[in-house]
VEXVO-24001 format. One line per field, with one value per residue (C-alpha): residue number from 1; residue in one letter; x, y, z. Coordinates in steps of 0.5 Angstrom, whole numbers. Example, Ala and Ser with C-alpha at 12.3 -4.5 7.8 and 13.67 -1.06 7.14 Angstrom:
2
resi <- 1; 2
resn <- a; s
px <- 25; 27
py <- -9; -2
pz <- 16; 14
This chain:
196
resi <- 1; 2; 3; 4; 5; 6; 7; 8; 9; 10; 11; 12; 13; 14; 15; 16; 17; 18; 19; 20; 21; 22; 23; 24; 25; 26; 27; 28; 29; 30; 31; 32; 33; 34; 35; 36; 37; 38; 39; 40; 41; 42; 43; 44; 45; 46; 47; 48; 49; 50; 51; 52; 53; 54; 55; 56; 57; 58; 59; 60; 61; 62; 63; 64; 65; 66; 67; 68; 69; 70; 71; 72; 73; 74; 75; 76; 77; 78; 79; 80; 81; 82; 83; 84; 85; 86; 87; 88; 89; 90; 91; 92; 93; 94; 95; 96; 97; 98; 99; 100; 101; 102; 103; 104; 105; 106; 107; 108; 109; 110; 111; 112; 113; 114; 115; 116; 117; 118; 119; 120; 121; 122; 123; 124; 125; 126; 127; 128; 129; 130; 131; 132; 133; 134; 135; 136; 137; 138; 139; 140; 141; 142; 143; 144; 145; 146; 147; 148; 149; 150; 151; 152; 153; 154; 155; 156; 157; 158; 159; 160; 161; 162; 163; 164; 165; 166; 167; 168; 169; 170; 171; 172; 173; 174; 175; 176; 177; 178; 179; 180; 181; 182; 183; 184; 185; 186; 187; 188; 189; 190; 191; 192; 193; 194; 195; 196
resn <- x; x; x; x; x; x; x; x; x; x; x; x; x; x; x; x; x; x; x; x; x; x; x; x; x; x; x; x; x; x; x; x; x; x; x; x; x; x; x; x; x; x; x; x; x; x; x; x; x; x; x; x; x; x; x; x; x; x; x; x; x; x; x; x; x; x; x; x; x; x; x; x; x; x; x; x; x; x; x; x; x; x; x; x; x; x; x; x; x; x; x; x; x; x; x; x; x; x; x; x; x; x; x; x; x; x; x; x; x; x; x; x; x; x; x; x; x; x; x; x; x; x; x; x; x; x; x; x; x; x; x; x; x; x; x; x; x; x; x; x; x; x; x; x; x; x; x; x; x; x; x; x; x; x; x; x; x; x; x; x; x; x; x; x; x; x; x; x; x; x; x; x; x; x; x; x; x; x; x; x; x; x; x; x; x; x; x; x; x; x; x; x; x; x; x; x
px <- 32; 34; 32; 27; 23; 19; 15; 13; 6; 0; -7; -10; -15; -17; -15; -17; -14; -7; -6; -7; -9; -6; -5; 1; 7; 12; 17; 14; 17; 22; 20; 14; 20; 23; 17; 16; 22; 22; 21; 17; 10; 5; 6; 0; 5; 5; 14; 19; 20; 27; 29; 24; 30; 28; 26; 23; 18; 17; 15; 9; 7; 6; 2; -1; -3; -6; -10; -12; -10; -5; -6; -1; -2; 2; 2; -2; 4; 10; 7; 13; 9; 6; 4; -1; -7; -9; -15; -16; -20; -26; -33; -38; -43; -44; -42; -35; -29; -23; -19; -11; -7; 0; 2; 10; 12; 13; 7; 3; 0; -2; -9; -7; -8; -16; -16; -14; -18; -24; -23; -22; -28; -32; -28; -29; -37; -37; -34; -36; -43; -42; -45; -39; -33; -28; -22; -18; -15; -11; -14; -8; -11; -18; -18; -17; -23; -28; -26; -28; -34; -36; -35; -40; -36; -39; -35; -38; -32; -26; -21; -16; -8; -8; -3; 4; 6; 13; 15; 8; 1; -5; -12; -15; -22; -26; -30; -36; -37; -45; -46; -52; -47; -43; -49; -52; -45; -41; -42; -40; -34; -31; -25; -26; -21; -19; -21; -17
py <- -9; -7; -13; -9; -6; -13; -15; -21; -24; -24; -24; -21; -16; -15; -15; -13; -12; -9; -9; -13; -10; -13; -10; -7; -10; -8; -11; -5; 1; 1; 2; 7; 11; 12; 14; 19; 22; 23; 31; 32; 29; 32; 27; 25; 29; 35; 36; 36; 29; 31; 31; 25; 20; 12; 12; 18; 14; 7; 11; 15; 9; 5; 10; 10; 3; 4; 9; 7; 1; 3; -2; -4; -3; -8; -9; -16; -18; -19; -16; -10; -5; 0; 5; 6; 7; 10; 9; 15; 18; 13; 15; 9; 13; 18; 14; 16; 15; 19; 15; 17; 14; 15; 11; 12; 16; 9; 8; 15; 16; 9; 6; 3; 9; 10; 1; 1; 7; 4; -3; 0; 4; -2; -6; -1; -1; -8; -9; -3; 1; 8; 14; 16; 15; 23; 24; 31; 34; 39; 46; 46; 40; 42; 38; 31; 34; 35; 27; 25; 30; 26; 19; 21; 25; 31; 37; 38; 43; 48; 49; 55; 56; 48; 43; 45; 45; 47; 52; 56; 53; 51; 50; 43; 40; 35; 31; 25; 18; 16; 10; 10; 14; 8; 3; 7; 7; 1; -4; 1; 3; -2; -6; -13; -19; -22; -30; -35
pz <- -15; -8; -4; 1; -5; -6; -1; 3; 1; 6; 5; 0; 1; -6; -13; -20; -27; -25; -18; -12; -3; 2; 9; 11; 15; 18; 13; 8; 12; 9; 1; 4; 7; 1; -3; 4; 3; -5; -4; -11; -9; -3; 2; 8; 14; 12; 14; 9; 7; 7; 14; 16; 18; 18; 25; 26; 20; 24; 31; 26; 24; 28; 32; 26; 25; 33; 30; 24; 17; 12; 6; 2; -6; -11; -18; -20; -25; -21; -13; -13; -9; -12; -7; 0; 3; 10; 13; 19; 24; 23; 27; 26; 31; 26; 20; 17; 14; 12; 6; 3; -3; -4; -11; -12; -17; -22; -23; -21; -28; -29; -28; -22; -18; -21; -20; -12; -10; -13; -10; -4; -3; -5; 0; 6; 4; 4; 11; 16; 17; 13; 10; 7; 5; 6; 2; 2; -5; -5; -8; -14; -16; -20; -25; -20; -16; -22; -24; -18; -18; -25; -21; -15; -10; -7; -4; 3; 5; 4; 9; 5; 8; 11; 9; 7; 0; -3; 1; 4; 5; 0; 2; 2; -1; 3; -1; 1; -3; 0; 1; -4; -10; -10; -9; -17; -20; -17; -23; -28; -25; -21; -25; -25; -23; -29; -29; -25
């Protein structure tokens, strides 16, 4: 394992069966560049990844984090990261908040991409005053937009020809977690800690 890929421990936010949340540093810029620069995936920057040198990253993100909060996510057994969450474009005023996940390619198909989002969501309901919780899917993506349909989300919007993907544009869904959604659901579908 390349030394950088196994990042240091802070506190975690929050955990379940097979994934643990901590909040990103500075020491996790370089495995979250690698996964930036992996051209297969759609990608948060809406730039071929290819051309994203590491410095190019680093100044991103750290106006990033000015801005926003990127989680970390790492898988419980051994703690090698698994991938990220963004935080963006909070408004507390009017009560939301734009949430991304990005999971690397290792552990994309895996039940840790489904376990960190939901914790998250939960973790972000517990800790601010929201109405809603807003994530954006890509409109090649019908049959994720309707899981997450199933689950609770509503789709409030469509915006066509918005992000770049392979080469032209695709359109973009927004869809809304409600706070009074989560509440019904919650107990059903969040993945519980396995005991200490």
């Amino acid at each position: 394992m390349i030394a950088h890929e196994t990042s240091p421990m802070g506190p975690i936010l929050y955990e379940a069966r097979s994934v643990r949340l901590r909040a990103a540093t500075e020491a996790d810029y370089k495995i979250m560049h690698k996964w930036r620069c992996d051209p297969t995936p759609p990608h948060f920057l809406c730039i071929d990844p290819t051309t994203v040198s590491y410095a190019r990253f680093v100044a991103w993100l750290r106006q990033y984090h000015r801005r926003g909060s990127i989680v970390l996510i790492l898988n419980r057994s051994d703690n090698r990261p698994a991938g990220y969450l963004l935080i963006s474009n909070a408004d507390l005023w009017d009560g939301w908040i734009f949430v991304a996940t990005y999971m690397s390619a290792e552990f994309r198909a895996r039940v840790h991409f489904l376990e960190a989002s939901t914790i998250f969501v939960d973790y972000i309901f517990n800790r601010l005053p929201l109405r809603k919780i807003l994530i954006e899917v890509y409109e090649f993506a019908e049959r994720f937009r309707e899981y997450m349909e199933r689950r609770g989300w509503v789709t409030e919007a469509f915006t066509p020809k918005h992000a770049l993907y392979n080469g032209g544009y695709t359109g973009l869904y927004t869809l809304a977690l409600y706070r009074g959604a989560w509440e019904k659901r919650k107990l059903r579908l969040l993945p519980q800690a396995p005991a200490k």
